[in-house]
TORKOL-4160 file (C-alpha; in steps of 0.2 Angstrom, whole numbers, padded with zeros to 4 digits, m for minus):
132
<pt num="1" X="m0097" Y="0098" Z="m0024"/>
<pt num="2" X="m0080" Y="0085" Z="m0027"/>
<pt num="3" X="m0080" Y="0077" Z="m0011"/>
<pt num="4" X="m0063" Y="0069" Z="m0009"/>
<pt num="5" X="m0060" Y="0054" Z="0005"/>
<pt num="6" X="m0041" Y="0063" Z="0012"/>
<pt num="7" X="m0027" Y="0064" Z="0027"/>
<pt num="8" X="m0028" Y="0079" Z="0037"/>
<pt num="9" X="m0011" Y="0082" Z="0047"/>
<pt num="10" X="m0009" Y="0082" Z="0065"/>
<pt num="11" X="0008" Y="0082" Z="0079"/>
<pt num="12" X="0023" Y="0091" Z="0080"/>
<pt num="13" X="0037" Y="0094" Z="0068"/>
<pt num="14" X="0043" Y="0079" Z="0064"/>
<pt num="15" X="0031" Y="0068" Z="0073"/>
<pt num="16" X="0015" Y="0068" Z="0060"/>
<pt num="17" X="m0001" Y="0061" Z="0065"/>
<pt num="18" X="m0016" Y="0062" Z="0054"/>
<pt num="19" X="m0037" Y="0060" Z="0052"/>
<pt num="20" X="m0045" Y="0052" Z="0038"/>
<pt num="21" X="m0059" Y="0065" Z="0034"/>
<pt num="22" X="m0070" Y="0068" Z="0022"/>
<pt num="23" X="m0070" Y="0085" Z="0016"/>
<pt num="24" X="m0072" Y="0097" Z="0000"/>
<pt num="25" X="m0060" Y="0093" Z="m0013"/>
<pt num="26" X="m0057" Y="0111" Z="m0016"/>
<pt num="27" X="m0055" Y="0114" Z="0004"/>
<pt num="28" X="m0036" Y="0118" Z="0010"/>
<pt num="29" X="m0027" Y="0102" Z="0017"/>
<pt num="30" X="m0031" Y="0106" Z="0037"/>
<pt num="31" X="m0046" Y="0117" Z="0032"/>
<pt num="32" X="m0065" Y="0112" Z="0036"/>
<pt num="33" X="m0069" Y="0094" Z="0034"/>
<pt num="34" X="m0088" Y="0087" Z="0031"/>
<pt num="35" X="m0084" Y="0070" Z="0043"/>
<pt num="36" X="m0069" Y="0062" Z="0053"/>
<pt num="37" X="m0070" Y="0044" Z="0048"/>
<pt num="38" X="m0054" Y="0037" Z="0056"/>
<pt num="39" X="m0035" Y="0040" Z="0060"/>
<pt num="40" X="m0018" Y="0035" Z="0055"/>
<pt num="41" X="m0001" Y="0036" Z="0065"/>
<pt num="42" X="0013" Y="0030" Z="0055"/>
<pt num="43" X="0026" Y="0033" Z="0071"/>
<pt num="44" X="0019" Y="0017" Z="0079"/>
<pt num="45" X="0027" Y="0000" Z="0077"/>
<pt num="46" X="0016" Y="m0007" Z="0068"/>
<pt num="47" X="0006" Y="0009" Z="0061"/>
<pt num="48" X="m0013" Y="0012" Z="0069"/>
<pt num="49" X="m0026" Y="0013" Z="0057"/>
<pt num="50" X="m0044" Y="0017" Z="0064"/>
<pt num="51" X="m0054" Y="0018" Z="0050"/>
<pt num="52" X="m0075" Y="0019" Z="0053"/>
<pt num="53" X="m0077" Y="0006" Z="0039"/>
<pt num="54" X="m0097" Y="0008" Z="0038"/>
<pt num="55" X="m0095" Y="0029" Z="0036"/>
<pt num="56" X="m0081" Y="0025" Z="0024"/>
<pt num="57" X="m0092" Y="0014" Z="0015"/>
<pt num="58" X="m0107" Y="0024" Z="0016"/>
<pt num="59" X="m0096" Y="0041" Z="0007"/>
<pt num="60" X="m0088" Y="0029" Z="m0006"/>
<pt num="61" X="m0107" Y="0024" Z="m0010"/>
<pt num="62" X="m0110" Y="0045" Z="m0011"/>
<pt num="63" X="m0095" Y="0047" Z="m0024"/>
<pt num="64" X="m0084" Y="0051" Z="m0012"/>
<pt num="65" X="m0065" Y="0048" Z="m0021"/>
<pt num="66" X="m0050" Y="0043" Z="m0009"/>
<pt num="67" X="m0032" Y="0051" Z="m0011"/>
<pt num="68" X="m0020" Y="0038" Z="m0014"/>
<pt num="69" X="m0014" Y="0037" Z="0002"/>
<pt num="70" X="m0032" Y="0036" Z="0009"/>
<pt num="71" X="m0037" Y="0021" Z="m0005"/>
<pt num="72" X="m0021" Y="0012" Z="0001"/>
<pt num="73" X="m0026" Y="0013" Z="0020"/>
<pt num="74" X="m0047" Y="0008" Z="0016"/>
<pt num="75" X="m0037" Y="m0009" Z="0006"/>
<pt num="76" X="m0026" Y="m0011" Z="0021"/>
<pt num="77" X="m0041" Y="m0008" Z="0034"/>
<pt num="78" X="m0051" Y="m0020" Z="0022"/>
<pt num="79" X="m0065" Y="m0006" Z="0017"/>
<pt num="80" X="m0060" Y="m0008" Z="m0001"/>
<pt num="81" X="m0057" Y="m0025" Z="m0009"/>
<pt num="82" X="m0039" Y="m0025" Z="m0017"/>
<pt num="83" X="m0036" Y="m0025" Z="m0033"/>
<pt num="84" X="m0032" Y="m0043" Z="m0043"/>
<pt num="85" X="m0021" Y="m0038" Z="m0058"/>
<pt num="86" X="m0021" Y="m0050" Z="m0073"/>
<pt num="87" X="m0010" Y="m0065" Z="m0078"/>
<pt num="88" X="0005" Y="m0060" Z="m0086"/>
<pt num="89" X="0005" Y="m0068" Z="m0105"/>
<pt num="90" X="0021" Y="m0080" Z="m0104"/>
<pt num="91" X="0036" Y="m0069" Z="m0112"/>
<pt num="92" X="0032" Y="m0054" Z="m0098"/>
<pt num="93" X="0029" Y="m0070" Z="m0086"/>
<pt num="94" X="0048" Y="m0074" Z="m0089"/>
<pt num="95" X="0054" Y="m0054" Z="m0090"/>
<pt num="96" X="0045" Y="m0052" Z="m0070"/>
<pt num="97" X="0053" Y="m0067" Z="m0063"/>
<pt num="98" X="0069" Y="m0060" Z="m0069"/>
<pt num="99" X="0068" Y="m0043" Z="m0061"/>
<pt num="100" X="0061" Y="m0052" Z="m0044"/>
<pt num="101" X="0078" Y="m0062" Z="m0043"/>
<pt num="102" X="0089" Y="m0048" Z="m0045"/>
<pt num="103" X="0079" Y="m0040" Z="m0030"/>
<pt num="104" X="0086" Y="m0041" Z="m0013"/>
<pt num="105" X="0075" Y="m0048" Z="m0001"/>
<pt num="106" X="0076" Y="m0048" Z="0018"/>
<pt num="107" X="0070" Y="m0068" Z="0021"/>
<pt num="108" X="0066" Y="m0071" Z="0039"/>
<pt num="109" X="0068" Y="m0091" Z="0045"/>
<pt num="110" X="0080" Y="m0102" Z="0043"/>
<pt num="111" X="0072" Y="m0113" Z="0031"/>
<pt num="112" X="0068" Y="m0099" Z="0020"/>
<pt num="113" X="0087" Y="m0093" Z="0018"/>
<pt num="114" X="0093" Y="m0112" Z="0015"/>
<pt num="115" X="0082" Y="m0111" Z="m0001"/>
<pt num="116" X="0087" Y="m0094" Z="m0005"/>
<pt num="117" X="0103" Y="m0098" Z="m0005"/>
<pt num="118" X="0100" Y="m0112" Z="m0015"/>
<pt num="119" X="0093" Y="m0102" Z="m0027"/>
<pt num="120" X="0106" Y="m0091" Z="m0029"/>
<pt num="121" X="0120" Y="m0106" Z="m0031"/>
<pt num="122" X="0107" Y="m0112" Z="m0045"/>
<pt num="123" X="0106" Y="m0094" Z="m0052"/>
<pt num="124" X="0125" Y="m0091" Z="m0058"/>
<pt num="125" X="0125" Y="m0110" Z="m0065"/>
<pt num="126" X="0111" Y="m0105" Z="m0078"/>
<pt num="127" X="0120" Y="m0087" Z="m0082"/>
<pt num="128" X="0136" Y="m0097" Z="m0085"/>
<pt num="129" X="0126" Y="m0110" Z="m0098"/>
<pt num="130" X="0115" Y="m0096" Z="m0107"/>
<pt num="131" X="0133" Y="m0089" Z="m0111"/>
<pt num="132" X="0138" Y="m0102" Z="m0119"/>
């Protein structure tokens, strides 16, 4: 039996609520569950997650495999450890830092939109020179 760590919904049209169960993975969505080990409610400011974190733990132990969603919410809970990618060798280094300055970024604080405006009257001087 795949036992699968996943969200069950709950609420309303338009109003979603969901259980963290473990259940069957070849069980329906809102079918039978084994255990109810937490809940999630994304319509709160910020989202509730009650996650039992010794059951979750216990059921990981079993072989118990987490959704995506789930595994997300167990790293956010703190029930599974985060993943730590690699260093990035220098020439991808270089590629990364170019895509996160072309990102927009909502900076909170005075102090941190000083220096990203900085940033960005530094940025169009090094475009203008590479140009060249």
């Amino acid at each position: 039996m795949a036992v699968r760590i996943r969200l069950t919904r709950l609420g309303k049209k338009k109003q979603p609520a969901y259980r963290v169960v473990v259940a069957d993975g070849r069980a329906p969505r809102d079918g039978r569950y084994i255990e109810q080990i937490g809940r999630y409610d994304p319509r709160h400011e910020p989202s509730v997650i009650e996650i039992d974190a010794e059951r979750a733990s216990y059921w990981l132990s079993r072989g118990a495999q987490p959704s995506d969603p789930v595994r997300r919410l167990l790293e956010v809970a703190g029930v599974v450890a985060v993943p730590v990618k690699a260093p990035a060798p220098a020439a991808e280094a270089k590629a990364a830092e170019a895509k996160v300055s072309d990102l927009r970024i909502h900076i909170v604080g005075e102090e941190a939109q000083l220096a990203a405006a900085a940033e960005e009257a530094v940025a169009p001087d090094t475009a203008a020179e590479e140009e060249s």
